[in-house]
C-alpha positions in Angstrom: -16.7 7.0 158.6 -18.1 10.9 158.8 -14.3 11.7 159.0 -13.9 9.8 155.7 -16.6 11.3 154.1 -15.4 14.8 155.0 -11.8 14.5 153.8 -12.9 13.1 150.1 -15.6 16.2 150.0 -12.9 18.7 150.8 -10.9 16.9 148.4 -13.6 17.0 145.3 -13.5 20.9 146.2 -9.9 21.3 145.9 -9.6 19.3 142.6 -13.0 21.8 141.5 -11.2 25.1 142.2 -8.3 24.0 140.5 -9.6 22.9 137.4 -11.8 26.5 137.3 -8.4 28.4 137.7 -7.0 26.7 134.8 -9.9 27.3 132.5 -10.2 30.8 133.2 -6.0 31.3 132.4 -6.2 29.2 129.3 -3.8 30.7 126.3 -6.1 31.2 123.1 -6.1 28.8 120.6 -5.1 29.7 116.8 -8.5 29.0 115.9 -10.4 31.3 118.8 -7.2 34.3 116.9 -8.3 33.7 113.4 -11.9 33.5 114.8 -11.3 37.1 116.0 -9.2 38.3 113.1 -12.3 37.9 111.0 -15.2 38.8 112.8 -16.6 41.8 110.4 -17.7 44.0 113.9 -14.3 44.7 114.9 -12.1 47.1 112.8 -8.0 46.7 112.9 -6.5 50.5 111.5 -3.0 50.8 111.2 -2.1 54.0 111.9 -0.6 56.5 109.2 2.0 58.5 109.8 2.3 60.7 106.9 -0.9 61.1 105.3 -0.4 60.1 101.4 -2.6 63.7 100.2 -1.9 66.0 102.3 -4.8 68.1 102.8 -3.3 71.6 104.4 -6.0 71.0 107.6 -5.1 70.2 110.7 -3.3 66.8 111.5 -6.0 64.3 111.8 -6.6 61.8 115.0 -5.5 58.2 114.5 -8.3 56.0 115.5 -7.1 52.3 117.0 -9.4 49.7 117.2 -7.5 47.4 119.3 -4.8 47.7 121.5 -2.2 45.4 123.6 -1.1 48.2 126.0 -1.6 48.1 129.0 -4.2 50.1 131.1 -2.1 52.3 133.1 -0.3 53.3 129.5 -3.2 54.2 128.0 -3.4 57.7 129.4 -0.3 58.8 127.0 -1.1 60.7 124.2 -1.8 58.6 120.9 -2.0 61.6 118.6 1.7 62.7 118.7 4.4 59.0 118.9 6.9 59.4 121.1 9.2 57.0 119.1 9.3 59.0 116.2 9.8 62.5 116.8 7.1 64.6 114.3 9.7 66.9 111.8 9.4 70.8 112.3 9.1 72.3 108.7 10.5 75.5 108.0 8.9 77.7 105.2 11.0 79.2 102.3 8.0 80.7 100.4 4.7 82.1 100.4 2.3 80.0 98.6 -0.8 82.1 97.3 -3.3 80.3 95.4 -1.2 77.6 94.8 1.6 79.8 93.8 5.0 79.9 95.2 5.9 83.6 96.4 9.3 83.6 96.4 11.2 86.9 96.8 9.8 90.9 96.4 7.2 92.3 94.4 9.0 93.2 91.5 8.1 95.0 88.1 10.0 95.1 84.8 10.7 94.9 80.8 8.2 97.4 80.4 6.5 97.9 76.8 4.2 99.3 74.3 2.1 97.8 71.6 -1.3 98.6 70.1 -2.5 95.3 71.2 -2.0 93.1 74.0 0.2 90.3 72.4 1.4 92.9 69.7 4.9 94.0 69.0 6.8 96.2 71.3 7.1 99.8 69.8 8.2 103.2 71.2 7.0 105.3 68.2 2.8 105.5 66.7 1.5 106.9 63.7 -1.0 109.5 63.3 -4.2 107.7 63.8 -3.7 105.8 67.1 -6.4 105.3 69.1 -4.8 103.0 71.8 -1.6 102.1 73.1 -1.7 99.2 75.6 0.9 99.4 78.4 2.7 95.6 78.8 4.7 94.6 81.6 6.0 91.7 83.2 6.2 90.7 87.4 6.4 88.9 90.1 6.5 88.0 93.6 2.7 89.9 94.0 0.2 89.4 96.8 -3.3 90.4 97.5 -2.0 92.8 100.0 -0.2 95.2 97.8 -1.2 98.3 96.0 -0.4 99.6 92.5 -0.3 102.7 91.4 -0.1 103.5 87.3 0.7 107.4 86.7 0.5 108.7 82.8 1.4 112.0 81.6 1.4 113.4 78.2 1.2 116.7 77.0 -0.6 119.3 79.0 -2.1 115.9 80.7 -1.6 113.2 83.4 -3.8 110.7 85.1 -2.9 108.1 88.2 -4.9 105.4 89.5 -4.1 103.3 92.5 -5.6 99.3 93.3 -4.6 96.8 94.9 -3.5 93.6 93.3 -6.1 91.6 91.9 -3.8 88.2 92.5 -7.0 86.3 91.5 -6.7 87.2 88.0 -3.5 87.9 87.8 -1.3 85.8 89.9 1.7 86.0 91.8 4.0 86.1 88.4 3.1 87.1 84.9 2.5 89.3 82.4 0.3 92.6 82.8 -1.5 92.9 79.1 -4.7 94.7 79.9 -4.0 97.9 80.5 -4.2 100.3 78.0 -4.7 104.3 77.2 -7.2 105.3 74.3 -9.0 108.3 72.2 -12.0 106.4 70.7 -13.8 110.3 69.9 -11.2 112.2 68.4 -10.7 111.2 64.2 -7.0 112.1 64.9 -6.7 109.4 67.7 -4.4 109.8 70.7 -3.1 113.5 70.8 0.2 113.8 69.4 3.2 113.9 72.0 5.4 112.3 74.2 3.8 109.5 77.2 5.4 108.5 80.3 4.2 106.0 82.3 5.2 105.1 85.9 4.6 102.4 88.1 4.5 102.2 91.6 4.5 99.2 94.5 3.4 100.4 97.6 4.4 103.5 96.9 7.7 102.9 95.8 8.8 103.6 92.3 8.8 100.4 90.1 9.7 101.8 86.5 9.3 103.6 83.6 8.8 103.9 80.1 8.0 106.6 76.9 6.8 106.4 74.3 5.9 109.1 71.3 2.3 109.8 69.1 2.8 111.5 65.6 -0.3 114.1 64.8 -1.3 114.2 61.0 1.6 116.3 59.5 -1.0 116.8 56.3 -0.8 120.2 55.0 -1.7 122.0 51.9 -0.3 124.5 50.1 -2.9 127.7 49.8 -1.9 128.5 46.5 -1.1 125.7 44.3 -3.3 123.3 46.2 -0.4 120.9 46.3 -0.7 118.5 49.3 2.4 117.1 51.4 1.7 114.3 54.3 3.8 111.5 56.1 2.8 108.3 55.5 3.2 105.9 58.5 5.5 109.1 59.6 8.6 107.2 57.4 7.6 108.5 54.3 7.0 111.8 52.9 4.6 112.0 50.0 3.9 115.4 48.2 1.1 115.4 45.9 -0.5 117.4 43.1 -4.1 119.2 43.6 -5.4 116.8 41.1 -4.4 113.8 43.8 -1.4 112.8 41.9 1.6 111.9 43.6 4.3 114.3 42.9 8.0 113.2 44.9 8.4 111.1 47.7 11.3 110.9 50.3 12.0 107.8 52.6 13.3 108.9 56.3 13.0 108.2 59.7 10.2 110.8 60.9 8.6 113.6 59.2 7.5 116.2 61.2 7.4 120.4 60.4 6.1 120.5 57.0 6.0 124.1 56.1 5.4 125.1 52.1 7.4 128.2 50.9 6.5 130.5 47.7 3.1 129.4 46.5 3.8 125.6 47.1 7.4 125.8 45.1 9.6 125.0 48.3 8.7 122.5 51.5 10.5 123.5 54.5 10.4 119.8 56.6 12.0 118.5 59.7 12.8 114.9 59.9 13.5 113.5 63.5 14.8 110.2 65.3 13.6 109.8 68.5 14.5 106.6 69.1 17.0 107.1 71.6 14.9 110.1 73.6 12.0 107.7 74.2 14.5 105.3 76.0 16.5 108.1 78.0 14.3 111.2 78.0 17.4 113.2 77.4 15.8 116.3 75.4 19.5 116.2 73.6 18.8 113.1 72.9 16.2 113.7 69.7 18.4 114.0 66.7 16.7 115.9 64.2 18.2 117.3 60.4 15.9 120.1 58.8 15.7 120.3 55.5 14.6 122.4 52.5 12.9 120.4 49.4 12.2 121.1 45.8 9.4 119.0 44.8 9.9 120.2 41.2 13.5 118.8 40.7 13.8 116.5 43.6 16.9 119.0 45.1 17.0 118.5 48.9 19.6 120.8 50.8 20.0 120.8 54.5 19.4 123.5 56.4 20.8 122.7 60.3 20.9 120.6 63.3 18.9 120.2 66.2 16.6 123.2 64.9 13.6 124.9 65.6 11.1 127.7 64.9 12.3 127.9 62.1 11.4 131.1 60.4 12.8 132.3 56.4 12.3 135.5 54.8 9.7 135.7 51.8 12.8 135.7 49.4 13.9 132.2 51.0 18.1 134.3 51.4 17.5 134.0 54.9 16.7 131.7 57.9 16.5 132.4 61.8 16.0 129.6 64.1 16.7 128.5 67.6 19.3 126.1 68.0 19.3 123.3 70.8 17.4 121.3 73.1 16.3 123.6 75.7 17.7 122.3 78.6 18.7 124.4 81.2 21.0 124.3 84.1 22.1 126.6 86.5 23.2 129.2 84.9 23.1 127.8 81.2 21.1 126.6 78.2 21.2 124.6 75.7 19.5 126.8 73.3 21.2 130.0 70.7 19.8 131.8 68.4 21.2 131.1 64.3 21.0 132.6 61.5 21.6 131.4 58.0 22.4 132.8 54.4 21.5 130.8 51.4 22.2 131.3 48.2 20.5 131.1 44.7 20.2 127.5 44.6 18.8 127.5 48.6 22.5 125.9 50.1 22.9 127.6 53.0 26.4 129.1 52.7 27.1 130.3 56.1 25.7 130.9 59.6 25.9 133.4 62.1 25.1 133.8 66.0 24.6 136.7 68.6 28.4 136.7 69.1 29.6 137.5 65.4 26.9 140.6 65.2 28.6 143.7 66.3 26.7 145.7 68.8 26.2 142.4 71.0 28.2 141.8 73.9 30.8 139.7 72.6 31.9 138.1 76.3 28.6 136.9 76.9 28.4 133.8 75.6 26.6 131.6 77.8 23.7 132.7 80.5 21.3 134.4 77.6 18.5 132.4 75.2 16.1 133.4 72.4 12.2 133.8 72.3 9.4 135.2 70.6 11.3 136.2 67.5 10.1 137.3 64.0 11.3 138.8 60.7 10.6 142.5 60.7 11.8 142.7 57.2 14.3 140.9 54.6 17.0 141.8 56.6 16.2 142.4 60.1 15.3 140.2 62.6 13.7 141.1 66.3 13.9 138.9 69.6 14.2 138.8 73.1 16.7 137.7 74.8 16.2 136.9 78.0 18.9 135.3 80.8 18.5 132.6 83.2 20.8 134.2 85.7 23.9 135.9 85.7 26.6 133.2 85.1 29.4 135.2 86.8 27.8 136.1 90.1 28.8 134.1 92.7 25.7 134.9 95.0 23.7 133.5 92.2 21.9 137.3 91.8 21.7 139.4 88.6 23.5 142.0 88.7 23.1 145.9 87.2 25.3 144.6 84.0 23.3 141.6 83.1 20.3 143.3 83.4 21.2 146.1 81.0 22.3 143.0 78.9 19.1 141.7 78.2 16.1 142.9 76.2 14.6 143.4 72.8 17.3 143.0 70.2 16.9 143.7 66.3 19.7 141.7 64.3 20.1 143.0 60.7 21.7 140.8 58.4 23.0 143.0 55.4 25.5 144.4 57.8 26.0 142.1 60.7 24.5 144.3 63.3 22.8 143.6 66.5 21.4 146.8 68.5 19.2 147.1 71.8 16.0 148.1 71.0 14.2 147.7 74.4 13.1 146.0 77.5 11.8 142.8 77.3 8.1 142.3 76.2 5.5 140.7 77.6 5.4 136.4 77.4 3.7 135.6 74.1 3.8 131.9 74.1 
């Protein structure tokens, strides 16, 4: 009976265990899922790959709430998939600000106006107090420097920054920049104005541009009064304020009266073409002799300058060229012109067709500091730049016997040495 009793016990215990086993192996149920899908304290994230905004930070870590891997997985690293392989990007550009940096600093289309969105011009009146600078670039950083260099007569200033890419940007348009003459009443000093422009020290462009003075000037005598008026109009006027004669032209420069206010000696100029190259040869320029009385205008020369006439208007002497030298040469002669009754000049003379002057030297010599000594005669120097024949590039004994104070008389065509050359005077 014991034995019996034992056997059913062990039994029970069997049939116990096994029914525990089972329990604790149980698959879940749909419900006991759905129960956990919705239970608010547990949070499911999918994890993003590609973040929708990028945010130019670092690459944030994926959080996962609940996971299905097994333990001994778990030690891989979750922030970098090994499925998908994470793309390498390779930059084609700079991006400052924003702004896409794509190639070399680079200036260009530089201009002129007298305000910053005003019209490109080479050329200003008498009067300007400012001229604004305008230029156009791109492909600018924070880390470069610019340098602005301007030079105009008997002047020059240069300042150097570094890009303000905060204001300006990579790519634009440079308007704020401007030169000025707020104290004198004439404005901005009459001349020619280079400016440069520099990127990191290297050369980035150029451009000119040219400021007319106040060509105003009256006549002692008869108080008459001759001006250019936005410098493409000549206007001569009476002493009373009455206006006279008028001539239309390009630029009016030189006004000179002659004989008590009876004849205006004028030079008119286009310079539209030496702003752009810088070429002294460049500037054409036609002087001219006017009779405000009768309207007659009668040209006097080419490319001239200094020009000087005897009191009885028969005679003019003037140099003749640019200026420009090289090597041995210049582009500058001395001329002289008869007129006749009526003030046409009739003919014209150089150095050469005066006998006395050495007729093979034609090139090598220029003219300075000259001046009627009377009706007829007119002194100079003339002074070489070097002797063009030598092949040493010295002077030689001849050449220096050449040059030297020179009096030119007209009535008779004759040129004689006077002396050694004088002190500078100009």
């Amino acid at each position: 009976m014991k034995r019996l009793f034992f056997f059913a016990g062990c039994l029970i215990f069997v049939l116990c265990a096994c029914e525990s086993a089972e329990t604790e192996q149980a698959v879940p149920t749909e419900a006991s899922v759905a129960e956990t899908a919705t239970d608010p304290t547990v949070e499911l994230v999918e994890p993003t790959l590609e973040p929708a905004e990028p945010t130019g930070e670092a690459t944030p870590t994926v959080a996962v709430g609940a996971s299905a891997v097994p333990d001994e997985e778990l030690t891989a690293d979750l922030s970098t998939p090994t499925s998908i392989p994470e793309p390498t990007a390779e930059p084609t550009a700079e991006v400052v600000d924003e702004q896409v940096v794509d190639g070399p600093p680079e200036f260009g289309n530089i201009r002129f106006a007298t305000e910053p969105n005003g019209e490109s011009q080479a050329i200003f009146p008498p009067g300007t107090q400012e001229v604004y600078a305008l230029w156009d670039y791109m492909g600018m950083t924070a880390e470069i420097e610019v340098r602005r260099k301007w030079r105009w007569p008997n002047e020059a200033f240069e300042r150097a920054e570094v890009w303000d890419v905060t204001s300006y940007g990579v790519e634009g348009t440079v308007d704020d920049i401007f030169i000025y003459d707020y104290e004198s009443e004439q404005g901005l000093e009459q001349g020619l104005y280079s400016f440069d422009l520099f990127i990191d020290g290297l050369w980035a462009g150029s451009a000119s541009f040219y400021v007319h003075g106040d060509e105003r000037v009256v006549d002692p005598v008869s108080g008459r009064v001759a001006y250019a008026d936005n410098m493409s109009q000549l206007i001569v006027e009476e002493a009373d304020g009455s206006v006279l004669a008028t001539l239309n032209g390009f630029e009016f420069e030189n006004l000179v009266w002659l004989q008590d206010g009876r004849y205006l000696m004028y030079r008119e100029v286009d310079r539209r073409e030496y702003v752009k190259t810088l070429v002294p040869w460049a500037i054409v320029s036609n002087s001219w002799l006017f009779n405000p009385d009768t309207g007659s205008v009668a040209l006097l020369g080419q490319r001239l300058g200094h020009e000087q006439f005897t009191s009885d208007l028969r005679y003019l002497a003037a140099e003749r060229g640019s200026g420009f030298a090289d090597a041995c040469g210049i582009d500058l002669v001395l001329q002289f012109s008869m007129l006749n009754e009526n003030r046409v000049v009739v003919a014209a003379y150089e150095p050469a067709d005066f006998a006395g002057f050495p007729a093979d030297w034609t090139v090598g010599y220029y003219p300075k500091n000259g001046y009627w000594e009377s009706d007829t005669d007119f002194v100079v120097d003339i002074a070489v730049l070097c002797d063009p024949f030598s092949v040493t590039g010295e002077v030689d004994e001849e050449v220096e016997k050449r040059k030297g104070v020179y009096r030119f008389s007209l009535d008779t065509l004759q040129a004689e040495r006077i002396g050694d050359l004088r002190e500078e005077t100009e």
